[in-house]
N, C-alpha and C positions, 0 to 999 in steps of 0.2 A: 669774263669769257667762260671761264669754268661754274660761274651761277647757271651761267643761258644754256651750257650743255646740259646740264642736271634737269634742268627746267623741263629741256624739249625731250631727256629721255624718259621725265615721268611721265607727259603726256602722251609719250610713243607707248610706253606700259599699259595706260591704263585701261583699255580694250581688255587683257590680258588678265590683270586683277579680278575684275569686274566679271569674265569670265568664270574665272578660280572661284570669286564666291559663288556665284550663282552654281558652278557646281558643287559646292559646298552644300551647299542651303537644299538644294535638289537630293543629294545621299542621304543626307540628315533627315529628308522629307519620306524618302524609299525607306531608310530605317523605321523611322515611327512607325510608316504602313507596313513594315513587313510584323514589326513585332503586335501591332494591334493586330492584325492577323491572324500571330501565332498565339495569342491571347484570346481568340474567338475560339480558334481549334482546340484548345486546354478548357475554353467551359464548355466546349460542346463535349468534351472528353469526359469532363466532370458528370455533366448531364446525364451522357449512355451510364455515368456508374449508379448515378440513383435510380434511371429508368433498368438498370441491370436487377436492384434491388429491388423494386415495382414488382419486376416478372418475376421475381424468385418468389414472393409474396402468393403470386397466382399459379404457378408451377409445384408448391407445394414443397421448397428446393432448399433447406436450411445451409447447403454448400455453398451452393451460389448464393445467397442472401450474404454471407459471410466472406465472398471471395476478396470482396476489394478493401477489408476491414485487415488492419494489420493485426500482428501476432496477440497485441493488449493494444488496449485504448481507453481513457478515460471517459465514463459516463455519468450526466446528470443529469435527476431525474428524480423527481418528490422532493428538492431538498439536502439530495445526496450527493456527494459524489464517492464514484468505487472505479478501480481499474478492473475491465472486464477482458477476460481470455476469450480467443477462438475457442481452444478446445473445448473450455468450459460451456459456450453459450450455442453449440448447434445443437445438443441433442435436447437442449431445453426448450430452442427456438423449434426443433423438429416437428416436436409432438404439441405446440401452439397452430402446425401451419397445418399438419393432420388433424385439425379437429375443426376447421375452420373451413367454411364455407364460403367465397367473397361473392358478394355482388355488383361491390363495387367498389374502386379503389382510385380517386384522385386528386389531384393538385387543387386545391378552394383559390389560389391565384398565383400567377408566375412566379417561381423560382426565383430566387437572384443568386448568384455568383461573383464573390471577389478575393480580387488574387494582389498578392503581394507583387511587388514590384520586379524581385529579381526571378519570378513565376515558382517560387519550391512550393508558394504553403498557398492553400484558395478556402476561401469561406463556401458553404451552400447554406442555402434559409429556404424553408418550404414549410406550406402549411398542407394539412391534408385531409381528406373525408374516405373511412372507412366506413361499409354496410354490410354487414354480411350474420350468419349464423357461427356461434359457436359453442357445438354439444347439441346441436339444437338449440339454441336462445338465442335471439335474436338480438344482433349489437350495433349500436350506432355511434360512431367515436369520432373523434377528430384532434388534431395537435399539430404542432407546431415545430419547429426542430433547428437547430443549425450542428453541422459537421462541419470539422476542420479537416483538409486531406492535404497530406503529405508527397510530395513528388518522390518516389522512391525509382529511380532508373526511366521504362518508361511508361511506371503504371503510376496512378494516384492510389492513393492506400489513406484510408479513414481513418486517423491519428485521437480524435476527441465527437462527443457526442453529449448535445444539451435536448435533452425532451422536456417539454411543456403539456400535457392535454387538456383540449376545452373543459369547459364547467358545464354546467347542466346549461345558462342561460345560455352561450353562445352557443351550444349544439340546437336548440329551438330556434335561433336567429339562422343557423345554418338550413335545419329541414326544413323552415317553412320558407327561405328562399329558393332550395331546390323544390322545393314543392311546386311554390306558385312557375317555375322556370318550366317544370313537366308538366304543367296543366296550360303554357303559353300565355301565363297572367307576369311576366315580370316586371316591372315599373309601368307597367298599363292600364292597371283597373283604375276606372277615377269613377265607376257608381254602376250600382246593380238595380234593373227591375226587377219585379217578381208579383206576380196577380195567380192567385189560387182559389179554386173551388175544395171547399174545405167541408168534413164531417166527423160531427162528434157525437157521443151516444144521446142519440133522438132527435138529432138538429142538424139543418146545416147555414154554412157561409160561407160568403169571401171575405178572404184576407189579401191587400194590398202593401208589399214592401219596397220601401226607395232607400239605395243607402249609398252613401257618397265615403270615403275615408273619414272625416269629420263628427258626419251628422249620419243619423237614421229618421225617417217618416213611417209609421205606422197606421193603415186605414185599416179597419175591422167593420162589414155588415152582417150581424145577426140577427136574427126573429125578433130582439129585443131592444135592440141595444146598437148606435153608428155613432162611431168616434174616432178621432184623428189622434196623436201622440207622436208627440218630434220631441227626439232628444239631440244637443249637440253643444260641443264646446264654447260658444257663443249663447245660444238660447233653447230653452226646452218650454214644451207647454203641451196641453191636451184644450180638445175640443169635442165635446159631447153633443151631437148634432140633434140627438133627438131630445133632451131637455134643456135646450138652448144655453149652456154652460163653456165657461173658458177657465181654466187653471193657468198662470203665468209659468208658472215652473212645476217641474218636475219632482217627486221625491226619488230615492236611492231604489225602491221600490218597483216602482213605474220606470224608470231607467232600466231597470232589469229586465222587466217585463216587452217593452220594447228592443233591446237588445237580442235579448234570446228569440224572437220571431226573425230577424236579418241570419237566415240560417244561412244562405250563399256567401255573404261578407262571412261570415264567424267561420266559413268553412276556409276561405282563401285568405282573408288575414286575421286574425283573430285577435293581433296584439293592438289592433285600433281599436277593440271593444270593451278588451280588457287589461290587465295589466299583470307586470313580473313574470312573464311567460319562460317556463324549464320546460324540458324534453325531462318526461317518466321516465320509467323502466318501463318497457312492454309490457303488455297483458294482452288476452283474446278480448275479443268484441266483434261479434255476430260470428261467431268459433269462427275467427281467425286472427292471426298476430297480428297487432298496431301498436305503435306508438302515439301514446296522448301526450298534446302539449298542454299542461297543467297553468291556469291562470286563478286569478283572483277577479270576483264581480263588484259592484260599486259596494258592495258592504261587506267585502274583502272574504266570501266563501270560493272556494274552490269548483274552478269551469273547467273539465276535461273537454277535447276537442281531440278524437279519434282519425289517425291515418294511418290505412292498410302500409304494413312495413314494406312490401315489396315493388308496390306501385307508385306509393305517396299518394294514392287517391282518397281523400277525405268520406268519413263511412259515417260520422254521429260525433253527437257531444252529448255532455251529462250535465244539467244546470242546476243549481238550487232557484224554486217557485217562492218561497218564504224566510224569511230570517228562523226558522222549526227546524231547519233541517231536510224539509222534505224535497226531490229531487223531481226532476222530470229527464227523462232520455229519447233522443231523437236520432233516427236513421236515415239514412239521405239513401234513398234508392232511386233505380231506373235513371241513367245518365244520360242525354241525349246532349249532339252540336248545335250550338246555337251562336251567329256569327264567328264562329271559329272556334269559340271557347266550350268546351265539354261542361252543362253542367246536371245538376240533379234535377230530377220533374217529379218525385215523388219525396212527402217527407212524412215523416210517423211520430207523431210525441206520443209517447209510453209513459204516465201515469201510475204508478200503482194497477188496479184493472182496467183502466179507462186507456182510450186510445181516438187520439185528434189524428187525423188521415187527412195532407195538404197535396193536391192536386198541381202543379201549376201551370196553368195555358197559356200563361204568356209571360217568357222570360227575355230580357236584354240588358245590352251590358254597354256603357259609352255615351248611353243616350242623353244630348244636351236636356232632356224636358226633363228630364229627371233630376239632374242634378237641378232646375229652377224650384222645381218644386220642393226640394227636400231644402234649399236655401229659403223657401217662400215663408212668410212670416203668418201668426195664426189668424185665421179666415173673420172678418166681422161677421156678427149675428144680430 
């Protein structure tokens, strides 16, 4: 008798139970969302302090750079580490922010933020792209960083600091991606035309260039002389139309030679042509500042490829003609749109006295016939 009562009041319960958990499970569920929540608001908190430090950068503001930085904090950086004072690092940071110029100052990709569990302590990771003058000299840098910050009431205060700055190579990987992103070439160029009417002292011709990321095709007609030259990963070879001749391949030579004519590819990527590509130090060219990105040619001399600092627009490159030593210099003028893309219609090889003047009337970029042909294998005769 006393089983069967037990019995029937657990089943009278169980409504009741079942209830109980499910609001259980329901509070528990309100909790998680409310502290993920309060977990979005503390990195967006985090965020306003680096974007606080951003603007103190452009403001010119060593106070405000410094405001969210506790009294000392440790910092590394080359190798070091040293505990750094406020007082000590504004009037140093001052007169870094008084002599600087920015032009530009941003995040190379999202931020992240991570916070400990009981929310006191939050990581920040960012990487970043500075461009500006400083003193007059023009500075192109970039680094990396993580700050540890500290919940102190109910501000975050920057308790630790690790710096990193790029090397010469990924600051080149960095320009010439912002490069080709301001010229509207980002992951889209897959092959350049280029047909020119060309003159040099006492003669003239066309010159015909195809160039795909891979491969280049080279056509030249002069008063003397019509020959094809394809270089590419796969296969290179020349064809001399007018003395009915075929070369299988390529020397180091003729690679170069063909190379350095693909002035539009060399301009927008250069590291497909050549290779170990650093960002220089600045220098002028055509008196004005640029940045050359410094490469190596197939017999390992030295390719300058000039971009105005302030624009990123590509102005010339500086090649070696011979294993001598001797150079040729090339100016990319008169820019015009063609399908959307901005490019050069005039180009200038500078010689020693001599000067090749390249016309081009008909430039395109995309085009499937191009890429067949620069894929096409060399012509029977």
């Amino acid at each position: 008798m006393d089983g069967a009562i037990t019995s029937e009041r657990f089943h009278l319960d169980m409504p009741g139970y079942i209830l109980a958990t499910i609001l259980c499970l329901l509070c528990g569920w309100l909790a998680g969302c409310r502290e993920q929540a309060n977990q979005q608001q503390e990195k967006q908190a985090i965020l306003d302090v680096i974007e606080s430090i951003q603007r103190a950068h452009l403001d010119k503001d060593a106070e405000a750079f410094y405001r969210h930085y506790a009294d000392q904090w440790i910092d590394v950086r080359h190798g070091y580490i040293d505990t750094a004072k406020r007082f000590k690092s504004v009037e140093r940071t001052q007169a870094y922010l008084d002599a600087m110029t920015f032009l530009e100052l941003k995040f190379l990709q999202p931020p992240t933020v991570e916070m400990s569990d009981d929310g006191t302590l939050a990581d920040f990771i960012g990487a970043i792209l500075m461009r500006g003058y400083y003193k007059d000299q023009p500075m192109y840098w970039t680094a990396s960083w993580q700050n540890t910050l500290k919940r102190d009431n109910a501000d975050w205060q920057i308790i630790s600091a690790v710096n990193t700055d790029g090397d010469k190579v990924y600051n080149a990987q960095v320009f010439l991606n912002e490069m080709r992103k301001r010229r509207g070439l980002a992951d889209s160029l897959l092959s350049i035309r280029a047909l020119a009417d060309c003159e040099g002292p006492g003669y003239a011709f066309r010159t015909l260039i195809l160039s795909t990321k891979g491969q280049g095709r080279m056509e030249q007609m002069t008063p003397r002389a019509h020959y094809i030259l394809k270089h590419g990963q796969e296969s290179s070879w020349s064809v001399d139309l007018k003395r009915n001749e075929i070369v299988d391949s390529l020397d180091a030579m003729y690679r170069i030679f063909v190379k350095g004519h693909e002035l539009h590819w060399i301009a927008f990527s250069p590291e497909t042509r050549y290779t170990e590509p650093v960002l220089a130090e600045a220098t002028k060219f055509k008196d004005q500042w640029a940045f050359p990105i410094l490469l190596k040619d197939d017999l390992g001399n030295p390719v300058f490829v000039y971009y105005d600092f302030e624009s990123y627009t590509p102005l010339g490159l500086t090649i070696h003609t011979d294993d001598q030593g001797n150079t040729v210099t090339v100016l990319f003028e008169d820019w015009e749109k063609h399908q959307s893309v901005s490019l050069f219609t005039k180009a200038i090889f500078q010689q020693g006295d001599e000067a090749f003047i390249y016309r081009f009337t008909h430039l395109s970029t995309n085009d499937p016939e191009t890429e067949e042909l620069v894929h096409a294998q060399e012509p029977e005769l």
